[in-house]
C-alpha positions as semicolon CSV with decimal commas, in nm:
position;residue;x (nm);y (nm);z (nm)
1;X;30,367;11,558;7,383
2;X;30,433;11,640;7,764
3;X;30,281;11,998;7,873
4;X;30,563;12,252;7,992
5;X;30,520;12,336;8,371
6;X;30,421;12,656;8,377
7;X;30,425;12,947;8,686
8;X;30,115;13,130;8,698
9;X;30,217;13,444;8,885
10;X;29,966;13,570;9,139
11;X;29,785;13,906;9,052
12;X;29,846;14,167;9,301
13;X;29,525;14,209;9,338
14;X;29,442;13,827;9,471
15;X;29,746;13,896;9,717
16;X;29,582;14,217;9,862
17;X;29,278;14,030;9,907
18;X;29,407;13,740;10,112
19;X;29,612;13,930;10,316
20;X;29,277;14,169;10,386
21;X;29,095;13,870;10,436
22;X;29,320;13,671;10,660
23;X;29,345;14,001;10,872
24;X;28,992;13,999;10,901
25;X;29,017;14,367;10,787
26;X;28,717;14,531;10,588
27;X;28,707;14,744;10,263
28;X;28,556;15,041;10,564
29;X;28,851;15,005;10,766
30;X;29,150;14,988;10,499
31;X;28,963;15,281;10,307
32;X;28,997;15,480;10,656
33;X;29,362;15,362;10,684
34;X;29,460;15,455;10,283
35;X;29,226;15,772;10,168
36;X;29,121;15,508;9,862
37;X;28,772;15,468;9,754
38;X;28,588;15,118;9,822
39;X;28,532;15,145;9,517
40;X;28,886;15,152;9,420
41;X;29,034;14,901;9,668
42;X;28,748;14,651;9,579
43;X;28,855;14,749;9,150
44;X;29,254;14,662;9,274
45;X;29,107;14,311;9,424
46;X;28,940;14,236;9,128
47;X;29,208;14,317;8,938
48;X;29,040;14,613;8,712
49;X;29,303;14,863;8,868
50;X;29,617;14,793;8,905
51;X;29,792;14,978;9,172
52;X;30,069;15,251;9,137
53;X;30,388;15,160;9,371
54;X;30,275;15,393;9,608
55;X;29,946;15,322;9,632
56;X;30,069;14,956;9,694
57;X;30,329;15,097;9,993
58;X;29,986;15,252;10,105
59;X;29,790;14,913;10,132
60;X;30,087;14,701;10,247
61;X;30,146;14,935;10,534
62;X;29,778;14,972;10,612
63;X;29,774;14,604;10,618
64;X;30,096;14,544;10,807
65;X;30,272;14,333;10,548
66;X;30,577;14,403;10,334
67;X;30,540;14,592;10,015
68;X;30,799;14,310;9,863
69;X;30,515;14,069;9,938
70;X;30,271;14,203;9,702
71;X;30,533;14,275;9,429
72;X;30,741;13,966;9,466
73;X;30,730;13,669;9,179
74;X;30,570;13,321;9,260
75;X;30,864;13,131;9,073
76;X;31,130;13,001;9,329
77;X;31,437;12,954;9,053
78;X;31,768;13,130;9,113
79;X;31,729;13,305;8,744
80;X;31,387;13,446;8,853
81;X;31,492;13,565;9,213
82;X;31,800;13,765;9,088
83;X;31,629;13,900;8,747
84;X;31,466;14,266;8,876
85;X;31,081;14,204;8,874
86;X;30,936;14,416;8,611
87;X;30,556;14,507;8,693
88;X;30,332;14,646;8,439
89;X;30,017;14,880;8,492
90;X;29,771;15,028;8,257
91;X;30,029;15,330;8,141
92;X;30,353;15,235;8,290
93;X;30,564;14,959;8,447
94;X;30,848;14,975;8,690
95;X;31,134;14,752;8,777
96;X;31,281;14,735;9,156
97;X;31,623;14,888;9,159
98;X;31,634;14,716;9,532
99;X;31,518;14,362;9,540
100;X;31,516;14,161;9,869
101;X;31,467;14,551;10,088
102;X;31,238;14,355;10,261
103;X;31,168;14,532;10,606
104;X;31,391;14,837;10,457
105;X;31,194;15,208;10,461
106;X;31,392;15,321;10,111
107;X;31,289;15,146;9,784
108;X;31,448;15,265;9,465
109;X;31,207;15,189;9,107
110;X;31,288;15,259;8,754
111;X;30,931;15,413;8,609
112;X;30,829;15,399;8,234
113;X;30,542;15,582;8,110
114;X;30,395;15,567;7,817
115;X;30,383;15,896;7,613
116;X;30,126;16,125;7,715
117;X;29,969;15,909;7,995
118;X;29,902;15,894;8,336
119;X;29,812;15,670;8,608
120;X;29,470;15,600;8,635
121;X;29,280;15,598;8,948
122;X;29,323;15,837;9,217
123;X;29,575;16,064;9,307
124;X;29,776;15,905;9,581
125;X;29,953;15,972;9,933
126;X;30,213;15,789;10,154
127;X;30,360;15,841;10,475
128;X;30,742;15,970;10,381
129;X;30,924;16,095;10,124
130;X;30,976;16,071;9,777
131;X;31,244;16,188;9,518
132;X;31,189;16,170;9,170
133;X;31,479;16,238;8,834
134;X;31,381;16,209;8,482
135;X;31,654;15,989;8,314
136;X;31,472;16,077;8,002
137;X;31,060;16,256;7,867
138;X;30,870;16,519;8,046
139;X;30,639;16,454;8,291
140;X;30,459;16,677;8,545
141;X;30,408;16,576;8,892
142;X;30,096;16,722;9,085
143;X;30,169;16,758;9,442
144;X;29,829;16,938;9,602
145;X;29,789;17,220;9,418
146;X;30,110;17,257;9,244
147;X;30,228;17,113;8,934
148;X;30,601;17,057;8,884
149;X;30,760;17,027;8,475
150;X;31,034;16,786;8,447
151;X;31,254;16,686;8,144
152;X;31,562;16,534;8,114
153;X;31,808;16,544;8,422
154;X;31,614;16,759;8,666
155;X;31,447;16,576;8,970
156;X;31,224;16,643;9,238
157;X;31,205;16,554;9,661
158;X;30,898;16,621;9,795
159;X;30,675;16,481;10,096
160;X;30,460;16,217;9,977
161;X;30,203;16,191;10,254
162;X;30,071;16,514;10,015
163;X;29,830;16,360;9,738
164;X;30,028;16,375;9,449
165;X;29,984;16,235;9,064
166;X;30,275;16,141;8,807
167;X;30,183;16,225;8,417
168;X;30,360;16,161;8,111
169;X;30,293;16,534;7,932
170;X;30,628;16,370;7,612
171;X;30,531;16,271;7,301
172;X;30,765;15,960;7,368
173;X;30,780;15,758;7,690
174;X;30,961;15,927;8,029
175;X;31,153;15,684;8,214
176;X;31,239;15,780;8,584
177;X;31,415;15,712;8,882
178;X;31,162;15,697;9,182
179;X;31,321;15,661;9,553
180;X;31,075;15,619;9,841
181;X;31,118;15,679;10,145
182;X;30,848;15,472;10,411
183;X;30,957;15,546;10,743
């Protein structure tokens, strides 16, 4: 019986990596560039952690490569390049609401979280803005010091070069509408 052909889709993680390596830039100088641990960055490249989006705008602009890159699928088919790429973490996933913004400074994501999660990992920061409105759930976004509540229908603009952490306080799952702004 022939085997199926299948596409292995390459972990973020691996992508980060090459593109690190191939720039000849070191876990020192991209921790300088991103506020992110060694630690951490060497846990995303390993594929322990996986990166929140805007931790990923952080590394793909500290890199100098598009964000798309990293969260673009392998598979070259028509289906699978005009199906929104859905991307998974440890407590959430989000789907692109603007595929092929390659070179573009907004990006638009629907967010799922799981109920009463958060992202693990750091808090994190990115040069911009960033505007957030709960379709559905409550979550509470940390941005410094403050802490913002947000159910259903109100949203949220706030500079996201402040560190800043997204948490799923529901008992069911929040899902979101997440606009960056990357100038």
């Amino acid at each position: 019986m022939p085997r199926k052909k299948s596409h292995r889709l390459v972990p973020i993680g691996k992508k980060i990596k090459k593109a690190r390596m191939g720039k000849k830039v070191t876990f020192n100088n991209l921790a300088n560039e991103t506020g992110f641990s060694i630690e951490y960055l060497k846990d995303v490249e390993v594929g322990k952690v996986i990166p929140p989006v805007g931790a990923i705008l952080q590394i793909s602009r500290a890199l100098k490569i598009d964000s798309d890159d990293l969260l673009a699928e392998q598979e070259s088919t028509l289906k699978s390049r005009v199906k929104a790429y859905t991307k998974r973490t440890e407590n959430y996933a989000y789907t692109t609401l603007t595929p092929g913004a390659e070179n573009k400074h907004l990006k638009a994501f629907k967010v799922n979280i799981e109920a009463l999660k958060e992202h693990k990992g750091a808090e994190y920061q990115h040069e911009g803005e960033e505007f957030v409105y709960v379709l559905s759930g409550q979550v509470e976004i940390t941005v410094g010091e403050h802490v913002n509540k947000l159910k259903d229908g109100d949203a949220l603009h706030f500079n996201s070069a402040i560190r800043h952490r997204l948490k799923n306080i529901g008992k069911s799952e929040a899902v979101l509408i997440v606009v960056l702004y990357v100038p």
